[in-house]
C-alpha positions in Angstrom: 0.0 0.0 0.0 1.5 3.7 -1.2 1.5 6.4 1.3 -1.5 7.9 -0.2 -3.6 5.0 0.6 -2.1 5.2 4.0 -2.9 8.8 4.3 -6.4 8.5 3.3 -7.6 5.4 5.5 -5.9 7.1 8.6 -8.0 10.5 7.6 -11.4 8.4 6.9 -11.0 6.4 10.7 -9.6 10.2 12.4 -13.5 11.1 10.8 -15.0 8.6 12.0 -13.6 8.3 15.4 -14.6 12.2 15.4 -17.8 11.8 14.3 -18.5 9.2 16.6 -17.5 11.1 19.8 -19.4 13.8 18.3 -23.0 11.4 18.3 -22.3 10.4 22.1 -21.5 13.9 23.2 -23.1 16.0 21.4 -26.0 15.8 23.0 -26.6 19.3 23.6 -30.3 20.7 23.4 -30.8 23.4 21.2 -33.0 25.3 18.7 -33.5 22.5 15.3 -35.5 25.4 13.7 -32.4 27.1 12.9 -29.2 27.5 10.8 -26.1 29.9 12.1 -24.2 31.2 9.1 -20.5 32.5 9.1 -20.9 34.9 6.4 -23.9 36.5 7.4 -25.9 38.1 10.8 -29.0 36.1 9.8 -29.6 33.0 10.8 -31.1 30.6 8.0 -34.7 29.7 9.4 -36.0 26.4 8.3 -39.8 27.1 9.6 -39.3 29.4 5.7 -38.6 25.9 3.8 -39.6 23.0 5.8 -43.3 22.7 5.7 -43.9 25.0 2.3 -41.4 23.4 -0.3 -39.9 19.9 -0.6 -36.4 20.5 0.9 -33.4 18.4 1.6 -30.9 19.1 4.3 -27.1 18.1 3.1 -25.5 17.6 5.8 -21.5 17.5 5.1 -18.3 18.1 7.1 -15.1 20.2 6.0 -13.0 19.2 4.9 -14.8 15.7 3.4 -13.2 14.4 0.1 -17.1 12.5 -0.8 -18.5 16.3 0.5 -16.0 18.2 -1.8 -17.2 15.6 -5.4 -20.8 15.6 -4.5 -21.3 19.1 -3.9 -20.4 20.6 -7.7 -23.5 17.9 -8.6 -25.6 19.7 -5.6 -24.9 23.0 -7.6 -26.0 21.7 -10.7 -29.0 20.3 -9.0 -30.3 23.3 -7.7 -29.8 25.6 -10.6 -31.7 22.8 -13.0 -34.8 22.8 -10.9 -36.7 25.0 -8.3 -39.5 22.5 -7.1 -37.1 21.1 -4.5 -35.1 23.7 -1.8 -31.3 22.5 -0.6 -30.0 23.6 2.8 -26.5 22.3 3.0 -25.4 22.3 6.9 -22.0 22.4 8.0 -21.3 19.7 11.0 -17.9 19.6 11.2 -14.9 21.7 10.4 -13.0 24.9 11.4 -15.0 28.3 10.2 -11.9 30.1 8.5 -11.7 26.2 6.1 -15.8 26.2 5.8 -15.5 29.5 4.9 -13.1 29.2 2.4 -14.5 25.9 0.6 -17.9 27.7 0.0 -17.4 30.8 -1.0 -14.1 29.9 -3.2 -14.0 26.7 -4.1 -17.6 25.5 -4.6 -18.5 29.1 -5.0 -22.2 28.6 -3.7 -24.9 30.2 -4.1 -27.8 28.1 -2.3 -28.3 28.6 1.3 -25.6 26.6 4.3 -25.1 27.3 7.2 -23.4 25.6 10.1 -24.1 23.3 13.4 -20.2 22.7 14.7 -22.8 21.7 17.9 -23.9 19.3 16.2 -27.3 19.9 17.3 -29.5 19.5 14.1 -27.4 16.4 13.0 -28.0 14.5 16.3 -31.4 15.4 15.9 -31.6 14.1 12.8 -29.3 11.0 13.4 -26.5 12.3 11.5 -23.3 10.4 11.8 -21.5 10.3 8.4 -21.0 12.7 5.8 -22.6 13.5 3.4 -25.9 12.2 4.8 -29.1 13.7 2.6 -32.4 14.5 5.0 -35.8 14.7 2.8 -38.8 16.4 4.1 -41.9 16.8 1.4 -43.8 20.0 1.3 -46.2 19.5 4.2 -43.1 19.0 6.3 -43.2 15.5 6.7 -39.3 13.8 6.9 -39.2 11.4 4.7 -35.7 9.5 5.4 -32.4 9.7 6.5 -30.0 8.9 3.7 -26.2 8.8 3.7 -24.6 8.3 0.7 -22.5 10.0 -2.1 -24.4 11.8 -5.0 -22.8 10.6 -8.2 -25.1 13.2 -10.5 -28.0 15.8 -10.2 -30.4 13.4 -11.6 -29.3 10.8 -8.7 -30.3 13.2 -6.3 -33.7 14.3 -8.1 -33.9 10.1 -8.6 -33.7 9.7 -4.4 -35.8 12.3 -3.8 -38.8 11.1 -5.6 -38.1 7.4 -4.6 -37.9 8.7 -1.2 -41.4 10.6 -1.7 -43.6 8.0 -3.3 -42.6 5.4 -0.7 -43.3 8.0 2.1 -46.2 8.6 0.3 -47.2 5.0 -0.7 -47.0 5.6 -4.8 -44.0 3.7 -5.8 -45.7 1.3 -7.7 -48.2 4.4 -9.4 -45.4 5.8 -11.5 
């Protein structure tokens, strides 16, 4: 095994391990209606999304190499449709890095915030990244789902599979 491989499997258990600690402890009670944001005074409210337009909630850490190839497809996602509203949240990472990944290397322009308290993960059951939460437009969360978005259309695809089985219509298509 090169040194690279070495690299990456001791930074993938060092995530892990952190994210792990992170579940246990991080059991601190909190507002879930909110999001903070570094680059801005307002807070992202999710009573404005949640409950009037579908919405997923990304959940990602910084830095996160699976975070870092799925969000460009995020991006690309949210500019080719409007039906569905993405809130990426930031659980893990060090402001300054966060800072820097969004504004200049993904450059985007949906709405994230962060929750380094890890209070809206652990109330959603976060533990990995990037882990996709899917509510429908009456509010109702429709799943948990952590896995790595390969293209928009994947992510419109798990969406709607996620919707008709919440809503008992995946054999009506």
């Amino acid at each position: 095994m090169n040194k690279v491989g070495i690299a990456l499997i001791v930074f993938i258990l060092a995530g892990m391990a952190y994210t792990t600690y992170s579940f246990v402890a991080g059991n601190a009670e909190g507002d879930i209606s909110i999001v903070q944001r570094i680059h801005d005074d307002e807070p992202i409210k999710l009573d404005n999304y949640i409950g009037k337009k579908k919405t997923i909630l990304q959940f990602v850490a910084v830095p996160c190499e699976c975070c870092s190839y799925s969000m460009p497809f995020i991006q690309q996602f949210i500019e080719e449709q409007d039906e569905i509203e993405v809130i990426t949240v930031v659980f893990y990472g060090r402001e300054r890095e966060i800072l820097d990944k969004f504004e200049n290397e993904y450059k985007a322009t949906h709405e994230w915030g962060v929750d380094l308290d890890r209070i809206l993960a652990n109330h959603y059951d976060v533990s990995v990244s990037p882990t996709y939460v899917f509510f429908d437009e009456e509010g109702n969360e429709m799943g948990t789902h952590p896995y790595i978005i390969a293209t928009s259309d994947e992510l419109g695809t798990r969406y709607e599979e996620a919707y008709d089985s919440y809503h008992g219509e995946a054999g009506d298509l």
